[in-house]
DOVEXMI-98370 format. One record per residue (C-alpha): residue in three letters; x, y, z. Coordinates in steps of 0.2 Angstrom, whole numbers, plus 5000, padded with zeros to 4 digits. Example, Ala and Ser with C-alpha at 12.3 -4.5 7.8 and 13.67 -1.06 7.14 Angstrom:
REM residues 2
<rec><res>Ala</res><px>5062</px><py>4978</py><pz>5039</pz></rec>
<rec><res>Ser</res><px>5068</px><py>4995</py><pz>5036</pz></rec>
REM end
This chain:
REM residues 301
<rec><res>Unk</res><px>5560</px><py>5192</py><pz>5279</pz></rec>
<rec><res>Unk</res><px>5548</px><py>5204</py><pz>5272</pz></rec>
<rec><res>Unk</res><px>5530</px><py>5198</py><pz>5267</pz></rec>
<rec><res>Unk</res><px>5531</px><py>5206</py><pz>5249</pz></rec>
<rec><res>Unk</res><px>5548</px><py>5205</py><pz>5242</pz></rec>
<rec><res>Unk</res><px>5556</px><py>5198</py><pz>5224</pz></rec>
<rec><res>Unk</res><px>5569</px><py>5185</py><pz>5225</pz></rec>
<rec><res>Unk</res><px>5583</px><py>5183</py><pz>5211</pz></rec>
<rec><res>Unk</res><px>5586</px><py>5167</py><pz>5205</pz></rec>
<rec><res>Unk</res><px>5596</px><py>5168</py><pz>5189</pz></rec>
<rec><res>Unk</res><px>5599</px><py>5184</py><pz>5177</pz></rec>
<rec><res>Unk</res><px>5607</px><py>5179</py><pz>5164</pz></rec>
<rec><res>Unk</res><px>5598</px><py>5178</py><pz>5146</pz></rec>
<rec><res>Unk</res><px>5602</px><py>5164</py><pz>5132</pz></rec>
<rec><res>Unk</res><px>5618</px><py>5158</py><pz>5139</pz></rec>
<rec><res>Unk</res><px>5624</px><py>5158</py><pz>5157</pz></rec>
<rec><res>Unk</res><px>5638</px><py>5164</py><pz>5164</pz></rec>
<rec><res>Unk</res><px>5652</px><py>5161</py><pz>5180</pz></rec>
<rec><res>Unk</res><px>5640</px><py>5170</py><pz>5188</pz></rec>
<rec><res>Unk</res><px>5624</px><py>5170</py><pz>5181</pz></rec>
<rec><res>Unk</res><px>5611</px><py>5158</py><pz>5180</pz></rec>
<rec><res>Unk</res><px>5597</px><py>5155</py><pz>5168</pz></rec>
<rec><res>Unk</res><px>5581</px><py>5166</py><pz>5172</pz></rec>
<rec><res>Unk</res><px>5571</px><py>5162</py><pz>5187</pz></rec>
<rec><res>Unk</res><px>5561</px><py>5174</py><pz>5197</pz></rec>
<rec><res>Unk</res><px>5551</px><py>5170</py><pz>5214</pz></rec>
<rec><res>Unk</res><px>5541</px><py>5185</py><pz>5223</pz></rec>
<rec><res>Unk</res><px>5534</px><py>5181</py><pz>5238</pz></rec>
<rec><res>Unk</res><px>5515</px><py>5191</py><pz>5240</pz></rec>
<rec><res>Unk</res><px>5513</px><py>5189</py><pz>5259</pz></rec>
<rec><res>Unk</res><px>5506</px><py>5171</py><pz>5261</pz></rec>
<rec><res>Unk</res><px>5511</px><py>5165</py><pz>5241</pz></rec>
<rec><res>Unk</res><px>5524</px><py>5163</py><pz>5231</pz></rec>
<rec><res>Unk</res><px>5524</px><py>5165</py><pz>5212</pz></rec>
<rec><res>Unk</res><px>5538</px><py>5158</py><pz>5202</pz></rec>
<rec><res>Unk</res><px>5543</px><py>5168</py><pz>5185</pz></rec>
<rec><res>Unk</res><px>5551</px><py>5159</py><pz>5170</pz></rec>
<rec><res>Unk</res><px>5561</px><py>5145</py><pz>5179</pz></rec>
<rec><res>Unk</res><px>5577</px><py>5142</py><pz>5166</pz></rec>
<rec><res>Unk</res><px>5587</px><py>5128</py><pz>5168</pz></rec>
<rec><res>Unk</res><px>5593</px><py>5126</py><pz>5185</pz></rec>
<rec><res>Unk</res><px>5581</px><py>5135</py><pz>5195</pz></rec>
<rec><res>Unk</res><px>5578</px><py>5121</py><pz>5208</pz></rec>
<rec><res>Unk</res><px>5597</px><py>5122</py><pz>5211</pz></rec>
<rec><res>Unk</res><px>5596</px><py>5142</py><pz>5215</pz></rec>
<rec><res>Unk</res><px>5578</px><py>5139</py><pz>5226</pz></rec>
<rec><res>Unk</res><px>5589</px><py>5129</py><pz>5238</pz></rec>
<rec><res>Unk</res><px>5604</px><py>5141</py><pz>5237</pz></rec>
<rec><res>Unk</res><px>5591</px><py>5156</py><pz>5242</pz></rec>
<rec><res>Unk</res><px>5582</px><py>5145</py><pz>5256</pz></rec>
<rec><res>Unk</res><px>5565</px><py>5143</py><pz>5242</pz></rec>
<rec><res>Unk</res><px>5555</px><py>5129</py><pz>5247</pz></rec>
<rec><res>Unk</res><px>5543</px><py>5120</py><pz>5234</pz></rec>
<rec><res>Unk</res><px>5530</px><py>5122</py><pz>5247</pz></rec>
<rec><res>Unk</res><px>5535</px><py>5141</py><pz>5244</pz></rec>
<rec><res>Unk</res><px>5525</px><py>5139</py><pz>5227</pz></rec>
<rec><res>Unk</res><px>5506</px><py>5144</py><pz>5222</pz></rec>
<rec><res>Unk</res><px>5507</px><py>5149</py><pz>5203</pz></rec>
<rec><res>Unk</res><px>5521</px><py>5147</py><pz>5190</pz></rec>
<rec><res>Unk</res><px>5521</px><py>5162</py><pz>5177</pz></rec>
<rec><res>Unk</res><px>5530</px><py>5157</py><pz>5161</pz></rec>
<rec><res>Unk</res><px>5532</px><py>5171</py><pz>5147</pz></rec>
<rec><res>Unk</res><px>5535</px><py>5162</py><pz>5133</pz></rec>
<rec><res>Unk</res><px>5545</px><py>5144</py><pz>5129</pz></rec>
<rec><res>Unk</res><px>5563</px><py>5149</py><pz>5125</pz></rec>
<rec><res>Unk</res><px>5575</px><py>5138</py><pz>5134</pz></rec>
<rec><res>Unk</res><px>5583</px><py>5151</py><pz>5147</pz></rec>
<rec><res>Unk</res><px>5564</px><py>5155</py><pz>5154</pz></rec>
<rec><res>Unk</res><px>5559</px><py>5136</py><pz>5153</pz></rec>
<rec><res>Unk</res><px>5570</px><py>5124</py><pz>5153</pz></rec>
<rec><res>Unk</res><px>5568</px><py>5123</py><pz>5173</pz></rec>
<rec><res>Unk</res><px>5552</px><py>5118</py><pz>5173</pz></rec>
<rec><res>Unk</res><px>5553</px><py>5099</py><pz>5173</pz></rec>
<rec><res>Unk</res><px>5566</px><py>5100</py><pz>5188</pz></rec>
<rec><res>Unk</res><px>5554</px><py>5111</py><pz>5198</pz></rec>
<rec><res>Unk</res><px>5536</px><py>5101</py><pz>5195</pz></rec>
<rec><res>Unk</res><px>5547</px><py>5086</py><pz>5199</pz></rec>
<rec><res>Unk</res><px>5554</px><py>5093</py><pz>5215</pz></rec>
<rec><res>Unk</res><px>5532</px><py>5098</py><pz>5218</pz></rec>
<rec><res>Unk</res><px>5530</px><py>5079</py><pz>5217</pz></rec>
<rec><res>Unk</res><px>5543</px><py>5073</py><pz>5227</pz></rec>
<rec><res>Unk</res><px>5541</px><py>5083</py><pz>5243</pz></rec>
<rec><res>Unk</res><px>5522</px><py>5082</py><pz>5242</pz></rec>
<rec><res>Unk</res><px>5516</px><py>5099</py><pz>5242</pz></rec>
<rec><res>Unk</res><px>5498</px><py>5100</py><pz>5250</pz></rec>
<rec><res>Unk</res><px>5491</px><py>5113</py><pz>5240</pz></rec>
<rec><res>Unk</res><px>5486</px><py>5117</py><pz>5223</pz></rec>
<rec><res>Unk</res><px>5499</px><py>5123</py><pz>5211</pz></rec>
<rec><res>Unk</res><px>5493</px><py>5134</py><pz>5196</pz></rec>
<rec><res>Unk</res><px>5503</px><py>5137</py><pz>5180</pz></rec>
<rec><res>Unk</res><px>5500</px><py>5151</py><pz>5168</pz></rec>
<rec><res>Unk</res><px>5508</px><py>5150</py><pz>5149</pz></rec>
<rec><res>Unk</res><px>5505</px><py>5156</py><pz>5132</pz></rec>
<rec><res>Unk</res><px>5495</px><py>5144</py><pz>5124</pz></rec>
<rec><res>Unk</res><px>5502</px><py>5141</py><pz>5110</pz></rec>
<rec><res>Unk</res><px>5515</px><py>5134</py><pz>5120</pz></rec>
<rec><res>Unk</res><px>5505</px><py>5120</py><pz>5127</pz></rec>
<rec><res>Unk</res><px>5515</px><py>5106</py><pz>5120</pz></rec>
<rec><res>Unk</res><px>5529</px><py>5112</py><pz>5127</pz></rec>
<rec><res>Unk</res><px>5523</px><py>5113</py><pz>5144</pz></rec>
<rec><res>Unk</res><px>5518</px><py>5094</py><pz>5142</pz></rec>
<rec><res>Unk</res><px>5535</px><py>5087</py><pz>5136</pz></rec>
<rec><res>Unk</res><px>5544</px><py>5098</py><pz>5152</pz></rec>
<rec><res>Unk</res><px>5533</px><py>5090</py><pz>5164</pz></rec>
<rec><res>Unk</res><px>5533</px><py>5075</py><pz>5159</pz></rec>
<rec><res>Unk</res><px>5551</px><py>5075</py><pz>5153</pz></rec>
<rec><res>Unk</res><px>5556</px><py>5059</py><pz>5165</pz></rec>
<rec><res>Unk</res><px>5545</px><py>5047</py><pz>5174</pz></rec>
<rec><res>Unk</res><px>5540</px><py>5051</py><pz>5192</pz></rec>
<rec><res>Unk</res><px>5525</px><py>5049</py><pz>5203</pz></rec>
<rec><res>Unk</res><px>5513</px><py>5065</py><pz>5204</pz></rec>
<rec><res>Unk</res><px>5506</px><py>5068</py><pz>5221</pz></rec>
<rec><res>Unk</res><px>5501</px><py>5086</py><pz>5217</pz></rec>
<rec><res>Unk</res><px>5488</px><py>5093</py><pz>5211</pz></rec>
<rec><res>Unk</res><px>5495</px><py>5106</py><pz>5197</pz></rec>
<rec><res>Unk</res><px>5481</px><py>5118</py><pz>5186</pz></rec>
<rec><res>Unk</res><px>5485</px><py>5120</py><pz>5168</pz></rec>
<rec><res>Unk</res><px>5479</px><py>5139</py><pz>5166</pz></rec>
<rec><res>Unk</res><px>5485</px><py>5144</py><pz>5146</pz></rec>
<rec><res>Unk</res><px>5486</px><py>5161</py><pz>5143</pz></rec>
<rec><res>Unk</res><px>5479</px><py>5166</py><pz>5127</pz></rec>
<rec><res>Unk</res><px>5474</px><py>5185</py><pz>5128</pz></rec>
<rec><res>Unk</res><px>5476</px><py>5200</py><pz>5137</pz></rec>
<rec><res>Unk</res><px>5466</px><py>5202</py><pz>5153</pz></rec>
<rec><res>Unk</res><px>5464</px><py>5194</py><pz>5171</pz></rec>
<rec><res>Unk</res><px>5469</px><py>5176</py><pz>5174</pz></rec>
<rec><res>Unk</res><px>5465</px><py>5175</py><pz>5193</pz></rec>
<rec><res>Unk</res><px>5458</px><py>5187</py><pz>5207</pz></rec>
<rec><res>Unk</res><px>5461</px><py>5182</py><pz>5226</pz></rec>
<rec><res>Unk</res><px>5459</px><py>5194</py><pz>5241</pz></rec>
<rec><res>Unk</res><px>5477</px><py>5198</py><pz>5239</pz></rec>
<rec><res>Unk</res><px>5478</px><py>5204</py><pz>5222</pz></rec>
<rec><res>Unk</res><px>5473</px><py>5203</py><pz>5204</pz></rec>
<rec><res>Unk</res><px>5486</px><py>5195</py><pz>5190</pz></rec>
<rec><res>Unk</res><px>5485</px><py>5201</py><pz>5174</pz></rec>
<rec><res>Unk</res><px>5494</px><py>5194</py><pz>5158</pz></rec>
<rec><res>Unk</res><px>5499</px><py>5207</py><pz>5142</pz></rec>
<rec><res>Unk</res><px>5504</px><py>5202</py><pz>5125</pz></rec>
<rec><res>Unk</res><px>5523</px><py>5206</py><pz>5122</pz></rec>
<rec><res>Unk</res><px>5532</px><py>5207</py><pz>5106</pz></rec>
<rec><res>Unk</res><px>5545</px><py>5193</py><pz>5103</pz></rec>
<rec><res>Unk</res><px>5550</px><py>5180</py><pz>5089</pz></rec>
<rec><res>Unk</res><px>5538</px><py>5168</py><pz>5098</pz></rec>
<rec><res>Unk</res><px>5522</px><py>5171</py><pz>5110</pz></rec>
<rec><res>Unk</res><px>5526</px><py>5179</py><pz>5125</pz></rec>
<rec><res>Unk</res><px>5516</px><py>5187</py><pz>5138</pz></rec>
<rec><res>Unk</res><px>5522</px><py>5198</py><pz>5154</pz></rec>
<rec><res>Unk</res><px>5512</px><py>5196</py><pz>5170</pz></rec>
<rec><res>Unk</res><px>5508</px><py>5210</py><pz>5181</pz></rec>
<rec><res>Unk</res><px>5498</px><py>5211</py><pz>5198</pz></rec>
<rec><res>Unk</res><px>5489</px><py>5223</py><pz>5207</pz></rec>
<rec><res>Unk</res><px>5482</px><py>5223</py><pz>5223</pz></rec>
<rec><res>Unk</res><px>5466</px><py>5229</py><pz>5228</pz></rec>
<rec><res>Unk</res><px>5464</px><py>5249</py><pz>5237</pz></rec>
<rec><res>Unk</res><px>5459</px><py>5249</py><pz>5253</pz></rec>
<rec><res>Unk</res><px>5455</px><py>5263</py><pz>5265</pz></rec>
<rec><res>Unk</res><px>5465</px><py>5273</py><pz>5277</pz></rec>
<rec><res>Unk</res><px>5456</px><py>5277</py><pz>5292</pz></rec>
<rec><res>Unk</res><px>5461</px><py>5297</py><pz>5297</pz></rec>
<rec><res>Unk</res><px>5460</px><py>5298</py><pz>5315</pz></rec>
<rec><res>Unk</res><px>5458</px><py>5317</py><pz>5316</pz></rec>
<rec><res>Unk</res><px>5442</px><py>5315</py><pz>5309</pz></rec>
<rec><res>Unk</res><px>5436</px><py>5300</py><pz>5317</pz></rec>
<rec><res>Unk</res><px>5437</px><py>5311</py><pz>5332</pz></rec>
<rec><res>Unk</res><px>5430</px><py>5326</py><pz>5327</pz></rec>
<rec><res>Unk</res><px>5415</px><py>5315</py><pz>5321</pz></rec>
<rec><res>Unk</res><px>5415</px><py>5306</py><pz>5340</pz></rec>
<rec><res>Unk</res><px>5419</px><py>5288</py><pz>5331</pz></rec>
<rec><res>Unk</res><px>5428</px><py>5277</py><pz>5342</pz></rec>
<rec><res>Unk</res><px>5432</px><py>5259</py><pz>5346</pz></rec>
<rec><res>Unk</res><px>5420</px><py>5246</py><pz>5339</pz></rec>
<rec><res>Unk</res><px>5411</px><py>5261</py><pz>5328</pz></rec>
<rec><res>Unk</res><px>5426</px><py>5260</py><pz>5318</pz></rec>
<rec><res>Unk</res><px>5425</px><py>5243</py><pz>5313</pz></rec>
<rec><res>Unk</res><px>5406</px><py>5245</py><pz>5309</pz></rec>
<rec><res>Unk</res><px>5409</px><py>5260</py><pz>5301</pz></rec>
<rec><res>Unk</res><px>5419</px><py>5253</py><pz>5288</pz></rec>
<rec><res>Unk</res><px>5408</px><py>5237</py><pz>5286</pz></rec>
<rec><res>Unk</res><px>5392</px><py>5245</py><pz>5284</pz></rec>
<rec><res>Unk</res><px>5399</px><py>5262</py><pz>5274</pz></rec>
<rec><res>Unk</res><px>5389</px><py>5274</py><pz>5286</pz></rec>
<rec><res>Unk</res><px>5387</px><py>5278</py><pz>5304</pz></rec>
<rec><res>Unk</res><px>5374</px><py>5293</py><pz>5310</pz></rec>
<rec><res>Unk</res><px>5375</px><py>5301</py><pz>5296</pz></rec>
<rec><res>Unk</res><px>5394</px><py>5303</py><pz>5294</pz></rec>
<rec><res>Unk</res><px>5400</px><py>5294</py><pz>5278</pz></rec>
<rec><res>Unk</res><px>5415</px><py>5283</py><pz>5277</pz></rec>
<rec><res>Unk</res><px>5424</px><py>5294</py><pz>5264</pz></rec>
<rec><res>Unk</res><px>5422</px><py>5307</py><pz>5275</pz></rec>
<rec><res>Unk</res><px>5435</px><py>5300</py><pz>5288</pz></rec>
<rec><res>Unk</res><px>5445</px><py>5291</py><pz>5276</pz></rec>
<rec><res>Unk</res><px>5456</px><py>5290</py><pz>5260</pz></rec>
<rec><res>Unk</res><px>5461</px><py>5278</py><pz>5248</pz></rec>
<rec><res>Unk</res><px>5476</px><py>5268</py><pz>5251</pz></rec>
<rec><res>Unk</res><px>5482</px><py>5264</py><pz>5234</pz></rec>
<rec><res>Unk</res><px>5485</px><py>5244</py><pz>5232</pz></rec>
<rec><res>Unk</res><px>5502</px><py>5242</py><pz>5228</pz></rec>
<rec><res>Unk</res><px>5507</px><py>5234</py><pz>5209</pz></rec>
<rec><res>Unk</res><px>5518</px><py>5223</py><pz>5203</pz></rec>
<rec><res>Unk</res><px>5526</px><py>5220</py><pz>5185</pz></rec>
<rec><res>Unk</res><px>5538</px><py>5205</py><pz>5176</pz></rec>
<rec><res>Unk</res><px>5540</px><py>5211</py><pz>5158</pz></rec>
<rec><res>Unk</res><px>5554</px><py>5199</py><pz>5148</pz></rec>
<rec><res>Unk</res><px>5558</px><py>5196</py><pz>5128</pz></rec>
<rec><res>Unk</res><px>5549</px><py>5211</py><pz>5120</pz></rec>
<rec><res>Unk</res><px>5555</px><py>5224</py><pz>5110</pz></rec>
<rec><res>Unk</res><px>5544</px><py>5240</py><pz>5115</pz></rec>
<rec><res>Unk</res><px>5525</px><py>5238</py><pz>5113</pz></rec>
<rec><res>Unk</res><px>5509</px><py>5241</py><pz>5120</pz></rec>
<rec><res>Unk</res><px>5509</px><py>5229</py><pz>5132</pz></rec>
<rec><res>Unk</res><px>5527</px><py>5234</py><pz>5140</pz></rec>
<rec><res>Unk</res><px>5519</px><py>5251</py><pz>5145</pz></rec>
<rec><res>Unk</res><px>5503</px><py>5244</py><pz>5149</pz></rec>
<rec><res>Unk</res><px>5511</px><py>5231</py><pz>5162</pz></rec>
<rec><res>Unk</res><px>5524</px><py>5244</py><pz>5168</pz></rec>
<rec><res>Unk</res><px>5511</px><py>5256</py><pz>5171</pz></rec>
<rec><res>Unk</res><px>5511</px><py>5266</py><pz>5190</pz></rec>
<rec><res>Unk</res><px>5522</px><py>5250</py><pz>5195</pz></rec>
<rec><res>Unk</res><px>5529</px><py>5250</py><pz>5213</pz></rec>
<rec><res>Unk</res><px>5542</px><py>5237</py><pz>5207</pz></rec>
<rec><res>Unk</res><px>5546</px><py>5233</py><pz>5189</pz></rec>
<rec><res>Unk</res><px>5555</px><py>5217</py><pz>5183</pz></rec>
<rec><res>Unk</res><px>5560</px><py>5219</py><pz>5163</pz></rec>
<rec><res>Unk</res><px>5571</px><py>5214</py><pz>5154</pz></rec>
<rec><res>Unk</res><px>5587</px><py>5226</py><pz>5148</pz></rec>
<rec><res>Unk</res><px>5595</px><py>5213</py><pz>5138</pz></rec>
<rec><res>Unk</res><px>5608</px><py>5226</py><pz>5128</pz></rec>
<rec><res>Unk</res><px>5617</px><py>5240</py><pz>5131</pz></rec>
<rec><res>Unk</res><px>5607</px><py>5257</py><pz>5121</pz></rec>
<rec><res>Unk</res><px>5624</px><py>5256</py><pz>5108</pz></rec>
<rec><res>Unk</res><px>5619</px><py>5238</py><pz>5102</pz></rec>
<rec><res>Unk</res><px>5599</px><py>5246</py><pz>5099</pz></rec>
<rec><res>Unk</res><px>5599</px><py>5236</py><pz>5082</pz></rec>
<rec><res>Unk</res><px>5604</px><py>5219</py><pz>5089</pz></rec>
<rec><res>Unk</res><px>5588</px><py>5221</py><pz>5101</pz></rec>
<rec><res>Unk</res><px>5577</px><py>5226</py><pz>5089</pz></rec>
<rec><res>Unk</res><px>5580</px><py>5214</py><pz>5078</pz></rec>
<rec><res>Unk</res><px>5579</px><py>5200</py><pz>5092</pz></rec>
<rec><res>Unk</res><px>5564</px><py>5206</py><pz>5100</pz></rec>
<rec><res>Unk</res><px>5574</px><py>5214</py><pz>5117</pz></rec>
<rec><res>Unk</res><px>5575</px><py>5230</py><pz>5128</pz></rec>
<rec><res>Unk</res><px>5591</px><py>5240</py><pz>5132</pz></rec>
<rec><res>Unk</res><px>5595</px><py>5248</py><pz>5148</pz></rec>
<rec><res>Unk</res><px>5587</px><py>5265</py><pz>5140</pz></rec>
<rec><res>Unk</res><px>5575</px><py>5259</py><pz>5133</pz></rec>
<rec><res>Unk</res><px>5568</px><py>5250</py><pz>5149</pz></rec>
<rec><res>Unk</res><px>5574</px><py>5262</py><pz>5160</pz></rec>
<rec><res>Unk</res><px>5561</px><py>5275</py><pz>5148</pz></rec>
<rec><res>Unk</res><px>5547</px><py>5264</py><pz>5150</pz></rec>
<rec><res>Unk</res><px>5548</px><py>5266</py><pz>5169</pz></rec>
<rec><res>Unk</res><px>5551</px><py>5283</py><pz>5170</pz></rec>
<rec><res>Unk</res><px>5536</px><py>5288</py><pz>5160</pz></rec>
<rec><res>Unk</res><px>5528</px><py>5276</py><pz>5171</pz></rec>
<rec><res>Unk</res><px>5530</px><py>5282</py><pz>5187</pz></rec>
<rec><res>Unk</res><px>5539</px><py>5266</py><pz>5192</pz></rec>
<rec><res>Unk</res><px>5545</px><py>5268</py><pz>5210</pz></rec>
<rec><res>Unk</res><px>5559</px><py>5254</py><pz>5210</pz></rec>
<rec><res>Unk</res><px>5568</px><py>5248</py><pz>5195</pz></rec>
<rec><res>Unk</res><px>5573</px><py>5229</py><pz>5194</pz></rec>
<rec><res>Unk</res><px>5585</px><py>5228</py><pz>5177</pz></rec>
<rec><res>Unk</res><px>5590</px><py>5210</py><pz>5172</pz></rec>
<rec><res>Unk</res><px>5591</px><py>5196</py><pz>5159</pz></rec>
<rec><res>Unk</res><px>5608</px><py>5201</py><pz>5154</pz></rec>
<rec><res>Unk</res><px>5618</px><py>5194</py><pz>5136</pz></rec>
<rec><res>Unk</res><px>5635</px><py>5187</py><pz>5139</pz></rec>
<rec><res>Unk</res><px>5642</px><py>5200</py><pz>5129</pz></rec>
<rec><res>Unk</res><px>5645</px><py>5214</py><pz>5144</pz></rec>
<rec><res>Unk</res><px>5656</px><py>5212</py><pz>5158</pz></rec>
<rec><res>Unk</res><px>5653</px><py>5227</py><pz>5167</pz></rec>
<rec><res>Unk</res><px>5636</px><py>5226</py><pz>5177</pz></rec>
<rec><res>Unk</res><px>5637</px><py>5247</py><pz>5179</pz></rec>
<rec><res>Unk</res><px>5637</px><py>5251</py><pz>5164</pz></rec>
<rec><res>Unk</res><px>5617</px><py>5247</py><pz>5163</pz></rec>
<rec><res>Unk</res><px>5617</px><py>5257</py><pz>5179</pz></rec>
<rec><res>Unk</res><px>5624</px><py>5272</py><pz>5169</pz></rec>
<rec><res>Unk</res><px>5612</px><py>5272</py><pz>5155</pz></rec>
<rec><res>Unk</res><px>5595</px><py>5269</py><pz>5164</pz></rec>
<rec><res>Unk</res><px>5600</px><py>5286</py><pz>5173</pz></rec>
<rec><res>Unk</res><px>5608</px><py>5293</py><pz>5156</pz></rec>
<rec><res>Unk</res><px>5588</px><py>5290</py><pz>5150</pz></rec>
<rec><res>Unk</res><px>5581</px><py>5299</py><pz>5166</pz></rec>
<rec><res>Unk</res><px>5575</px><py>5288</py><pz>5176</pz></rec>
<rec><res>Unk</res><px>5577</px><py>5295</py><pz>5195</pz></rec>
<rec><res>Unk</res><px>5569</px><py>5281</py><pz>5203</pz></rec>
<rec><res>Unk</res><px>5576</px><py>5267</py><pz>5214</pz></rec>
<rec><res>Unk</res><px>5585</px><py>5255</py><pz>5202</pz></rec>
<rec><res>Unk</res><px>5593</px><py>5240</py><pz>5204</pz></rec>
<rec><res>Unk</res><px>5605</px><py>5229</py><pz>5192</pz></rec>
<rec><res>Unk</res><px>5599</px><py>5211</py><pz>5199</pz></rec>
<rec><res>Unk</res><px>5613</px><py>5200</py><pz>5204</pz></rec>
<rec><res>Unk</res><px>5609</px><py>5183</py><pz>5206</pz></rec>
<rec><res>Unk</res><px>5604</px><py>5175</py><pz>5226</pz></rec>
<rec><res>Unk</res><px>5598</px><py>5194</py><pz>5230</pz></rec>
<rec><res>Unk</res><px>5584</px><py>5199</py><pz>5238</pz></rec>
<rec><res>Unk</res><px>5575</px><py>5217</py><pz>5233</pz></rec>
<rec><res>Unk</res><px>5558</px><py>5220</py><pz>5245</pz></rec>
<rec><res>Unk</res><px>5541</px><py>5228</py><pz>5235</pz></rec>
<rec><res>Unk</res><px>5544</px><py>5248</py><pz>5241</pz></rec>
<rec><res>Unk</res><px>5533</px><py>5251</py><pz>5257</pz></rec>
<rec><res>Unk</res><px>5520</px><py>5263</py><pz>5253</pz></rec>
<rec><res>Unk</res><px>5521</px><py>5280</py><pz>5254</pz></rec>
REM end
């Protein structure tokens, strides 16, 4: 199992399918799990992918349309019940707080857990750990939605050449990159940065400001490509992507893998958003998410 990788829960949008459920995202960041927009029936696709609710650190909610919410009391329920030791935080808009309330406390069950209440209400940083900074962005749909994105810290790369032309060795190393000096030879000297890696989920927006900000220098995007590029109009109007139009958004930038999903029941043939992401340019790694898959954030270059 790979320490940073995005499981696919559901991928269809307002209606689901044979073969598609609702929306529900969970990516595992080394030691946490964040779960995106659990729609109806997420807790039934956690168990079919092998996702624990002790799996579960932060829920990210975009905005409170059924098929990105519905999940919700299922999932907080099923926290309760199998007693998860640790604190669980969620982030939603705001202005969709009592919503929020009604779906956790849908039905009557005992709480055990401790679960934070963190609203969204503006652009900017919600939380910082070691691991990574998550960032919300407002996104353009018929009711408040945000995308999340995170981004870890850059680190350093120790170049070993250089070490040894400097005489650094063993426990120097280590004291080298604490203190940022040793006899004179500076730690950028035998080092470079080691770019952290980033992370975006963009769903129901038409193109705006925050798409591209969230999309920005991406190793892995998640957005939404609801219609097809011929049906332009329809997503407009309803405040959706097409395949193009996401797949421009990552190729402009920089994105290294391409995660297409939240699919209208309209299309039957899954290749066909293949076709017009790379019709729009995009050269990049590119997937059409399938529900139960498993896609791992790229390893760095």
């Amino acid at each position: 199992m790979s320490a940073r990788e995005l499981v696919v829960l559901g991928t269809a949008s307002q209606v689901p399918t044979r073969h598609r459920n609702h929306n529900g995202y969970l990516l595992r960041w080394d030691g946490e799990g964040i779960l995106f927009d659990p729609g109806e029936g997420t807790q039934r696709q956690m168990l079919r992918a092998g996702v624990a609710a002790h799996d579960l650190n932060r829920i990210c909610v975009t905005h409170f349309h059924g098929d990105h919410s519905l999940g919700l009391a299922g999932v907080i329920q099923r926290i309760n019940l199998d007693r998860v030791p640790h604190e669980i935080t969620a982030h939603y808009p705001r202005s969709g707080r009592r919503f929020f309330e009604r779906l956790r406390y849908a039905t009557a069950y005992r709480e055990t857990v401790a679960l934070t209440e963190a609203p969204v209400d503006a652009d900017g940083p919600l939380a910082t750990t070691p691991a990574y900074t998550l960032d919300a962005h407002k996104l353009s749909h018929p009711v408040e939605s945000y995308g999340y994105r995170l981004t870890e810290p850059d680190g350093r790369r120790m170049l070993p050449g250089r070490l040894a032309a400097h005489g650094i060795a063993g426990p120097d190393v280590g004291r080298l990159q604490r203190e940022g000096s040793l006899n004179g030879v500076r730690l950028d000297e035998v080092s470079e940065v080691r770019r952290g890696q980033r992370f975006a989920f963009v769903m129901d927006t038409r193109l705006c400001a925050g798409v591209h900000a969230l999309a920005e220098g991406c190793d892995l995007l998640v957005i939404e490509s609801t219609f097809l590029d011929e049906d332009e109009g329809l997503a407009t109007d309803h405040g959706h992507l097409t395949a193009g139009q996401a797949a421009r958004v990552a190729r402009d930038a920089g994105v290294r893998h391409l995660v297409l999903t939240h699919f209208s029941q309209r299309y039957s043939d899954p290749e066909e958003f293949e076709r017009q992401a790379r019709a729009a340019g995009f050269d990049g790694e590119l997937t059409v998410a399938r529900d139960l898959t498993r896609i791992p954030v790229p390893k760095r270059r």
